[in-house]
Rosetta silent file (secondary structure, phi, psi, omega in degrees, C-alpha in Angstrom):
SEQUENCE: XXXXXXXXXXXXXXXXXXXXXXXXXXXXXXXXXXXXXXXXXXXXXXXXXXXXXXXXXXXXXXXXXXXXXXXXXXXXXXXXXXXXXXXXXXXXXXXXXXXXXXXXXXXXXXXXXXXXXXXXXXXXXXXXXXXXXXXXXXXXXXXXXXXXXXXXXXXXXXXXXXXXXXXXXXXXXXXXXXXXXXXXXXXXXXXXXXXXXXXXXXXXXXXXXXXXXXXXXXXXX
SCORE:     score description
SCORE:     0.000 S_00000001
   1 L     0.000  -37.436  179.228   29.840    2.474    3.839 S_00000001
   2 H   -64.500  -40.359 -179.533   27.969    4.846    6.144 S_00000001
   3 H   -63.542  -41.373  179.641   27.321    7.218    3.315 S_00000001
   4 H   -62.809  -41.890  179.861   26.014    4.309    1.183 S_00000001
   5 H   -63.418  -40.141  179.406   23.768    3.110    3.991 S_00000001
   6 H   -69.209  -36.623 -179.472   22.357    6.587    4.460 S_00000001
   7 H   -66.041  -40.046  177.874   21.766    6.913    0.721 S_00000001
   8 H   -62.307  -40.524  179.842   19.861    3.594    0.752 S_00000001
   9 H   -67.657  -35.125  178.866   17.722    4.872    3.652 S_00000001
  10 H   -70.015  -38.471  177.782   17.022    8.148    1.853 S_00000001
  11 H   -70.694  -36.759  178.776   15.932    6.317   -1.304 S_00000001
  12 H   -64.232  -41.324  179.453   13.849    3.899    0.736 S_00000001
  13 H   -62.554  -46.978 -176.708   12.243    6.943    2.468 S_00000001
  14 H   -60.730  -51.302  179.625   11.653    8.742   -0.831 S_00000001
  15 H   -64.448  -40.673  176.919   10.018    5.762   -2.536 S_00000001
  16 H   -58.935  -43.900 -179.813    8.039    5.032    0.614 S_00000001
  17 H   -68.066  -33.166  173.000    6.695    8.527    0.792 S_00000001
  18 H   -65.413  -41.393  177.848    5.629    8.379   -2.913 S_00000001
  19 H   -65.960  -34.924  172.066    3.825    5.100   -2.209 S_00000001
  20 H   -59.337  -44.695  178.662    2.099    6.784    0.746 S_00000001
  21 H   -62.240  -42.550 -179.679    0.899    9.546   -1.609 S_00000001
  22 H   -62.624  -38.346 -176.911   -0.291    6.932   -4.096 S_00000001
  23 H   -63.088  -33.436  177.752   -2.302    5.050   -1.435 S_00000001
  24 H   -62.358  -47.451  177.289   -4.228    8.270   -0.826 S_00000001
  25 H   -62.778  -42.532 -178.645   -5.151    8.606   -4.483 S_00000001
  26 H   -64.590  -40.326  178.854   -5.917    4.904   -4.745 S_00000001
  27 H   -65.937  -45.735 -177.050   -8.182    5.059   -1.696 S_00000001
  28 H   -62.355  -44.374  178.293  -10.091    8.095   -2.958 S_00000001
  29 H   -60.725  -41.982 -175.556  -10.698    6.369   -6.389 S_00000001
  30 H   -81.686   -2.370  174.517  -11.895    3.172   -4.792 S_00000001
  31 H   -63.523  -15.830  178.605  -14.352    4.980   -2.522 S_00000001
  32 H   -63.341  -21.106 -179.934  -16.752    4.566   -5.486 S_00000001
  33 H   -67.119  -17.081 -178.631  -17.230    0.971   -4.324 S_00000001
  34 H   -87.857   -3.300  178.990  -19.337    2.327   -1.434 S_00000001
  35 L   -74.316  170.171  172.059  -21.883    3.861   -3.829 S_00000001
  36 L   -51.774  133.954 -176.979  -25.165    2.149   -4.699 S_00000001
  37 H   -48.351  -40.985 -179.765  -24.196   -0.989   -6.626 S_00000001
  38 H   -64.896  -45.013  174.974  -25.821    0.160   -9.838 S_00000001
  39 H   -65.366  -47.332  179.669  -24.064    3.550   -9.746 S_00000001
  40 H   -57.722  -37.510  177.170  -20.813    2.049   -8.522 S_00000001
  41 H   -58.100  -50.816 -176.884  -20.716   -0.456  -11.374 S_00000001
  42 H   -71.059  -45.238 -174.642  -20.827    2.279  -14.009 S_00000001
  43 H   -69.186  -39.281 -179.735  -18.683    4.850  -12.200 S_00000001
  44 H   -66.511  -38.316  175.082  -15.935    2.414  -11.189 S_00000001
  45 H   -69.842  -40.034  175.545  -15.546    1.102  -14.721 S_00000001
  46 H   -60.766  -43.524 -177.219  -15.594    4.590  -16.193 S_00000001
  47 H   -64.915  -43.307 -177.977  -12.939    5.665  -13.691 S_00000001
  48 H   -64.308  -42.484  178.331  -10.755    2.618  -14.419 S_00000001
  49 H   -64.842  -36.808  178.723  -11.023    3.235  -18.216 S_00000001
  50 H   -61.465  -44.766  179.870  -10.187    6.891  -17.693 S_00000001
  51 H   -66.108  -41.124 -177.563   -6.995    6.033  -15.854 S_00000001
  52 H   -61.587  -32.743 -172.730   -6.008    3.358  -18.370 S_00000001
  53 L  -100.668    8.664 -178.223   -6.224    5.774  -21.288 S_00000001
  54 L   -99.521  124.846 -176.722   -4.473    8.809  -19.682 S_00000001
  55 H   -66.834  -30.324  175.898   -0.853    9.344  -20.616 S_00000001
  56 H   -66.170  -45.089  177.434   -0.111   11.144  -17.371 S_00000001
  57 H   -63.148  -34.579  177.218   -1.478    8.323  -15.350 S_00000001
  58 H   -62.428  -44.082  178.422    0.611    5.897  -17.454 S_00000001
  59 H   -61.319  -44.961  179.449    3.761    7.809  -16.586 S_00000001
  60 H   -64.789  -34.414  178.066    2.821    7.869  -12.897 S_00000001
  61 H   -63.971  -35.432  177.148    2.159    4.131  -13.073 S_00000001
  62 H   -70.653  -34.410  174.255    5.697    3.513  -14.264 S_00000001
  63 H   -65.579  -37.116  177.326    6.989    5.595  -11.414 S_00000001
  64 H   -62.382  -45.098 -178.362    4.764    3.550   -9.093 S_00000001
  65 H   -65.855  -42.366  179.681    6.184    0.167  -10.366 S_00000001
  66 H   -61.080  -42.295 -175.403    9.703    1.598  -10.042 S_00000001
  67 H   -66.953  -39.586  179.548    9.008    2.870   -6.497 S_00000001
  68 H   -61.695  -47.292  177.323    7.644   -0.522   -5.447 S_00000001
  69 H   -63.119  -48.248 -177.339   10.699   -2.369   -6.773 S_00000001
  70 H   -64.850  -41.098  179.381   13.116    0.257   -5.448 S_00000001
  71 H   -60.677  -40.703  178.469   11.520    0.346   -2.018 S_00000001
  72 H   -65.230  -48.016  179.118   11.757   -3.404   -1.777 S_00000001
  73 H   -57.909  -51.486 -178.791   15.368   -3.504   -2.970 S_00000001
  74 H   -63.902  -34.196  178.153   16.525   -0.729   -0.690 S_00000001
  75 H   -66.872  -38.535  176.461   14.799   -2.307    2.286 S_00000001
  76 H   -66.227  -38.290  179.285   16.611   -5.565    1.628 S_00000001
  77 H   -66.282  -46.456 -178.697   19.981   -3.717    1.307 S_00000001
  78 H   -62.315  -45.191  177.364   19.385   -1.771    4.520 S_00000001
  79 H   -58.410  -44.672  179.985   18.338   -4.914    6.337 S_00000001
  80 H   -61.493  -44.359 -179.399   21.378   -6.805    5.085 S_00000001
  81 H   -63.115  -40.716 -179.151   23.745   -4.038    6.167 S_00000001
  82 H   -71.458  -33.459  177.129   22.235   -3.806    9.626 S_00000001
  83 H   -66.223  -45.018  179.484   22.272   -7.602    9.986 S_00000001
  84 H   -66.386  -31.363 -175.380   25.950   -7.732    9.018 S_00000001
  85 H   -83.628  -36.396 -174.578   26.793   -4.879   11.364 S_00000001
  86 H  -142.451    5.807 -178.710   24.938   -5.918   14.484 S_00000001
  87 L    74.559    8.373  178.597   22.922   -9.056   13.855 S_00000001
  88 L   -81.809  136.445 -176.754   19.705   -7.070   13.959 S_00000001
  89 L   -71.189  -26.838 -176.234   17.022   -8.420   11.542 S_00000001
  90 L  -151.692  148.409  179.464   15.721   -4.988   10.545 S_00000001
  91 L   -72.956  121.446  174.347   16.838   -1.409   10.773 S_00000001
  92 L  -156.606  167.411  177.766   15.166    0.408   13.611 S_00000001
  93 L   -57.020  128.185 -173.259   16.072    2.651   16.504 S_00000001
  94 L   -81.249   80.312 -176.449   18.243    0.569   18.694 S_00000001
  95 L  -120.532   21.423  173.286   16.352    0.715   21.981 S_00000001
  96 H    56.701 -133.401 -176.163   16.316   -3.029   22.665 S_00000001
  97 H   -71.045  -11.663  178.974   13.113   -4.160   24.293 S_00000001
  98 H   -73.694  -18.213 -179.155   11.826   -0.596   24.490 S_00000001
  99 L   -77.342  147.629 -178.308   11.054   -0.621   20.758 S_00000001
 100 L   -66.208  158.497 -174.617    7.624   -1.667   19.659 S_00000001
 101 H   -68.107  -32.267 -179.296    7.178   -5.146   18.196 S_00000001
 102 H   -76.697  -17.804  172.151    6.286   -4.066   14.681 S_00000001
 103 H   -71.943  -28.907  179.154    9.535   -2.047   14.443 S_00000001
 104 H   -85.282   -9.992 -177.326   11.373   -5.297   15.182 S_00000001
 105 L  -124.235   31.825 -176.709    9.423   -7.282   12.625 S_00000001
 106 H   -67.073  -27.005  175.085    9.330   -4.972    9.625 S_00000001
 107 H   -62.478  -46.637  177.238   10.933   -7.689    7.465 S_00000001
 108 H   -63.475  -47.112 -179.905    8.091  -10.057    8.138 S_00000001
 109 H   -61.637  -38.991  176.180    5.452   -7.351    7.608 S_00000001
 110 H   -64.328  -38.049  178.771    7.138   -6.282    4.365 S_00000001
 111 H   -65.111  -42.758  175.589    7.116   -9.806    3.155 S_00000001
 112 H   -59.856  -44.246 -179.605    3.376  -10.211    3.849 S_00000001
 113 H   -68.166  -34.883 -179.951    2.681   -6.977    2.005 S_00000001
 114 H   -68.723  -42.177  176.940    4.878   -7.949   -0.968 S_00000001
 115 H   -62.900  -39.858  178.415    2.998  -11.344   -1.327 S_00000001
 116 H   -61.657  -41.397  178.168   -0.276   -9.453   -1.009 S_00000001
 117 H   -60.926  -40.400  177.537    0.797   -7.130   -3.855 S_00000001
 118 H   -61.706  -46.121  178.130    1.477  -10.070   -6.107 S_00000001
 119 H   -59.337  -50.175 -174.384   -2.048  -11.475   -5.390 S_00000001
 120 H   -62.551  -46.656 -176.318   -3.653   -8.047   -5.766 S_00000001
 121 H   -70.558  -35.605  179.926   -1.873   -7.210   -9.079 S_00000001
 122 H   -66.539  -42.131 -173.526   -2.481  -10.727  -10.528 S_00000001
 123 H   -83.218  -26.944 -178.348   -6.185  -10.649   -9.770 S_00000001
 124 H  -118.974  -61.680 -178.844   -6.996   -7.068  -10.843 S_00000001
 125 H   -57.392  -49.744 -179.764   -4.171   -5.238  -12.628 S_00000001
 126 H   -62.686  -43.918 -178.638   -3.104   -8.214  -14.751 S_00000001
 127 H   -65.407  -37.361  179.947   -6.616   -9.168  -15.693 S_00000001
 128 H   -67.992  -40.484 -173.291   -7.465   -5.573  -16.661 S_00000001
 129 H   -81.810  -35.669 -163.601   -4.334   -5.098  -18.743 S_00000001
 130 H  -125.269    6.747  176.512   -3.746   -8.470  -20.348 S_00000001
 131 L  -122.394  161.119  178.501   -7.043  -10.445  -20.505 S_00000001
 132 L   -88.021   87.378 -179.864  -10.209   -9.990  -22.489 S_00000001
 133 L   -78.579  145.378  174.560  -12.631   -8.721  -19.873 S_00000001
 134 L   -62.493  156.102 -179.271  -16.317   -8.458  -20.743 S_00000001
 135 E  -100.268  151.577  176.564  -17.597   -4.926  -21.351 S_00000001
 136 L   -86.173 -171.858 -175.036  -20.278   -3.130  -19.395 S_00000001
 137 L   -63.988  -22.985 -179.174  -23.271   -1.302  -20.804 S_00000001
 138 L   -92.142   -1.944  179.476  -21.126    1.753  -21.523 S_00000001
 139 L    88.800    9.514  176.924  -18.484   -0.225  -23.420 S_00000001
 140 L   -96.336  150.706  176.767  -15.864   -0.104  -20.663 S_00000001
 141 E   -54.395  131.393 -171.640  -13.957   -3.081  -19.348 S_00000001
 142 L   -86.712   68.996  178.439  -16.013   -4.542  -16.518 S_00000001
 143 H   -68.842  -30.298 -178.872  -13.415   -4.457  -13.707 S_00000001
 144 H   -57.618  -43.044  177.129  -16.184   -3.829  -11.154 S_00000001
 145 H   -62.829  -40.270  177.617  -17.542   -7.326  -11.626 S_00000001
 146 H   -61.637  -45.533 -178.576  -14.104   -8.836  -11.210 S_00000001
 147 H   -64.644  -46.981 -175.781  -13.562   -6.891   -7.950 S_00000001
 148 H   -69.597  -34.421  175.913  -16.965   -7.618   -6.464 S_00000001
 149 H   -61.604  -45.607  178.850  -16.753  -11.267   -7.425 S_00000001
 150 H   -62.561  -46.472 -177.138  -13.387  -11.587   -5.619 S_00000001
 151 L   -73.000   -6.602  178.523  -14.653   -9.801   -2.545 S_00000001
 152 L   -83.241   -8.068  179.140  -17.698  -12.031   -2.373 S_00000001
 153 L   -93.785  122.436 -177.878  -15.435  -14.867   -1.157 S_00000001
 154 H   -61.210  -44.074 -179.939  -14.905  -14.889    2.604 S_00000001
 155 H   -60.985  -32.215 -179.364  -11.466  -16.406    2.478 S_00000001
 156 H   -71.068  -40.807  178.108  -10.348  -13.804   -0.010 S_00000001
 157 H   -62.706  -41.493  179.553  -11.627  -11.000    2.265 S_00000001
 158 H   -60.698  -43.789 -179.228   -9.791  -12.515    5.236 S_00000001
 159 H   -61.614  -39.872  178.157   -6.553  -12.623    3.308 S_00000001
 160 H   -64.968  -44.604 -176.937   -6.989   -8.951    2.428 S_00000001
 161 H   -61.239  -43.188  177.486   -7.759   -7.970    5.987 S_00000001
 162 H   -59.507  -48.949  179.548   -4.622   -9.721    7.301 S_00000001
 163 H   -60.809  -35.854 -178.058   -2.515   -8.043    4.678 S_00000001
 164 H   -74.739  -30.957  174.942   -3.975   -4.609    5.359 S_00000001
 165 H   -66.697  -43.377  174.970   -3.278   -4.954    9.074 S_00000001
 166 H   -57.602  -43.675  176.861    0.303   -5.703    8.175 S_00000001
 167 H   -58.822  -43.046 -178.737    0.292   -2.643    5.872 S_00000001
 168 H   -58.676  -46.724  178.911   -1.000   -0.499    8.699 S_00000001
 169 H   -65.554  -36.817  178.261    1.856   -1.399   11.020 S_00000001
 170 H   -64.396  -45.266 -179.178    4.339   -1.037    8.131 S_00000001
 171 H   -62.124  -45.617 -177.033    2.974    2.470    7.332 S_00000001
 172 H   -60.058  -45.158  179.181    3.138    3.525   10.976 S_00000001
 173 H   -67.343  -48.090 -178.074    6.715    2.531   11.424 S_00000001
 174 H   -60.229  -37.506 -178.479    7.734    3.715    7.944 S_00000001
 175 H   -61.781  -48.372 -177.031    6.147    7.127    8.404 S_00000001
 176 H   -70.792  -40.335 -179.196    8.125    7.884   11.616 S_00000001
 177 H   -63.975  -43.815  178.723   11.312    6.278   10.205 S_00000001
 178 H   -62.090  -38.332 -178.437   11.133    8.359    6.999 S_00000001
 179 H   -63.203  -39.993 -179.337   10.596   11.525    9.075 S_00000001
 180 H   -70.683  -39.668 -176.662   13.790   10.763   11.045 S_00000001
 181 H   -63.558  -45.467  178.831   15.772    9.897    7.939 S_00000001
 182 L   -84.864    3.532  168.807   14.981   13.159    6.111 S_00000001
 183 L    84.969   22.350 -179.907   15.511   15.147    9.277 S_00000001
 184 L  -111.226    6.996  175.411   12.095   16.488   10.182 S_00000001
 185 L   -84.122   63.514 -173.122   11.497   14.426   13.288 S_00000001
 186 L   -93.848  143.270  179.160   12.473   17.436   15.367 S_00000001
 187 L   -48.505  -33.340  179.208   11.423   17.761   19.058 S_00000001
 188 L   -65.472  -27.215 -174.575    9.573   20.951   18.120 S_00000001
 189 L  -116.841   -2.165 -172.705    7.376   19.141   15.668 S_00000001
 190 H   -53.148  -39.871 -178.142    7.430   15.591   17.038 S_00000001
 191 H   -62.406  -45.891 -176.463    3.929   15.774   18.471 S_00000001
 192 H   -72.004  -33.042  176.209    2.328   16.881   15.266 S_00000001
 193 H   -65.525  -41.250  179.367    4.276   14.323   13.185 S_00000001
 194 H   -63.011  -44.152  177.402    3.052   11.544   15.502 S_00000001
 195 H   -59.755  -49.634  178.815   -0.524   12.781   15.158 S_00000001
 196 H   -58.772  -44.481  179.998   -0.242   13.026   11.361 S_00000001
 197 H   -61.542  -42.177  178.763    1.293    9.544   11.192 S_00000001
 198 H   -69.053  -43.662  179.389   -1.451    7.972   13.272 S_00000001
 199 H   -62.501  -45.885 -178.863   -4.226    9.798   11.394 S_00000001
 200 H   -65.085  -47.981  179.839   -2.819    8.910    8.017 S_00000001
 201 H   -56.583  -50.555  178.737   -2.254    5.252    8.976 S_00000001
 202 H   -58.154  -43.983 -174.205   -5.719    4.847   10.466 S_00000001
 203 H   -67.362  -47.012  179.634   -7.405    6.492    7.516 S_00000001
 204 H   -63.410  -51.381 -174.902   -5.584    4.399    4.883 S_00000001
 205 H   -65.337  -54.661 -177.942   -5.750    1.102    6.708 S_00000001
 206 H   -65.644  -33.762  178.411   -9.368    1.302    7.897 S_00000001
 207 H   -60.205  -48.821  179.386  -10.465    2.816    4.561 S_00000001
 208 H   -72.762  -34.553  179.244   -9.069   -0.080    2.557 S_00000001
 209 H   -67.904  -30.562 -176.060  -10.153   -2.697    5.078 S_00000001
 210 H   -71.501  -30.670 -171.994  -13.719   -1.465    4.955 S_00000001
 211 H   -63.484  -53.480  179.088  -14.065   -1.964    1.169 S_00000001
 212 H   -64.691  -32.221  179.107  -13.853   -5.762    0.872 S_00000001
 213 H   -67.019  -40.769 -177.915  -15.952   -6.189    3.987 S_00000001
 214 H   -67.842  -43.719  179.783  -18.618   -3.837    2.597 S_00000001
 215 H   -67.328  -41.103 -179.966  -18.705   -5.624   -0.770 S_00000001
 216 H   -62.288  -46.022 -179.966  -18.767   -9.006    0.890 S_00000001
 217 H   -62.089  -38.770  179.029  -21.722   -8.069    3.135 S_00000001
 218 H   -66.482  -33.465 -178.692  -23.634   -6.664    0.195 S_00000001
 219 H   -69.391  -19.976 -177.675  -23.028   -9.932   -1.698 S_00000001
 220 L   -87.917   -7.470 -176.775  -24.720  -11.821    1.108 S_00000001
 221 L   -75.285    0.000    0.000  -27.982   -9.820    0.910 S_00000001
């Protein structure tokens, strides 16, 4: 049972680290939204079309979908085992009240993120893949207009901001938890791992949070 639990944690860490890597790539691609609207419109649609037609990206996308599902399933399995063993709602270092609140509420944060992913993929990924989007002047599917229209709604931006705050706390805990699981959270390197974890989390979280706010503010001009 212990070996199985450890295997689940290792798979959860592996899929989580892949998702962390994907978030970096996703953030870099979406930085085009900060360009001048005229340039951003053309560039963002060209970039989206390039990804959609690239076989390597398609393979990576399947790995991404598998990682999302796998990470969710293994998180549920680990949570269930820990609940059955000790009544704890989520697996974290058992330090009682000394542990930070987001470590004790990873199940809730994970649920918020999962619901956010459903909304995100329905509104953007599904529309791009399975609906007849209008084309831009270059003949590419006009995903930029879909994105900017969504972010022009204040309630939509607020939903995203809340979800991204949850993602930030999830990333912070997950980064340190994965480091412990794979055995690199050594006292010799703990300081640098903590710095890397905070820098990564702040960059990803604030970067993604800034995008809908920037688009919304531009839509109000």
């Amino acid at each position: 049972m212990k070996t199985t639990s450890l295997q689940h944690k290792l798979w959860m860490s592996a899929t989580g680290l892949f998702l962390c890597f994907f978030l970096v790539i996703h953030l870099l691609g979406n930085l085009q939204l900060f360009l001048d609207p005229g340039i951003a419109h053309e560039q963002f649609n060209w970039y989206s079309n390039l990804l959609a037609g690239n076989i390597i990206i398609k393979i990576i996308s399947y790995i991404l979908y598998t990682s999302i599902i796998g990470h969710t399933v293994y998180a549920i399995l680990v949570t269930h085992k820990n609940t059955a063993a000790s009544g704890t709602k989520y697996a974290y270092d058992k330090r009682g009240k000394a542990s930070v609140w987001y470590s004790r509420n990873m199940g809730l944060l994970g649920t918020i993120i999962f619901l956010f992913l459903i909304i995100h993929m329905k509104d953007f990924w599904y529309q791009y893949k399975f609906t007849d989007l209008p084309l831009d002047a270059k003949g590419n599917k006009d995903l930029y207009t879909i994105v900017t229209k969504a972010y022009s709604e204040l309630w939509y931006v607020l939903v995203y901001e809340i979800a991204l705050i949850a993602l930030g706390f999830h990333l912070l805990h997950g980064f340190f938890s994965a480091a412990r699981t794979i055995g690199i959270f050594h006292p010799k390197y703990v300081r640098w791992i903590k710095v890397l974890g905070w820098v990564y989390t702040a960059t990803i979280t604030l970067g993604f949070m800034a995008m809908p706010v920037y688009v919304y503010l531009n839509s109000q001009l």
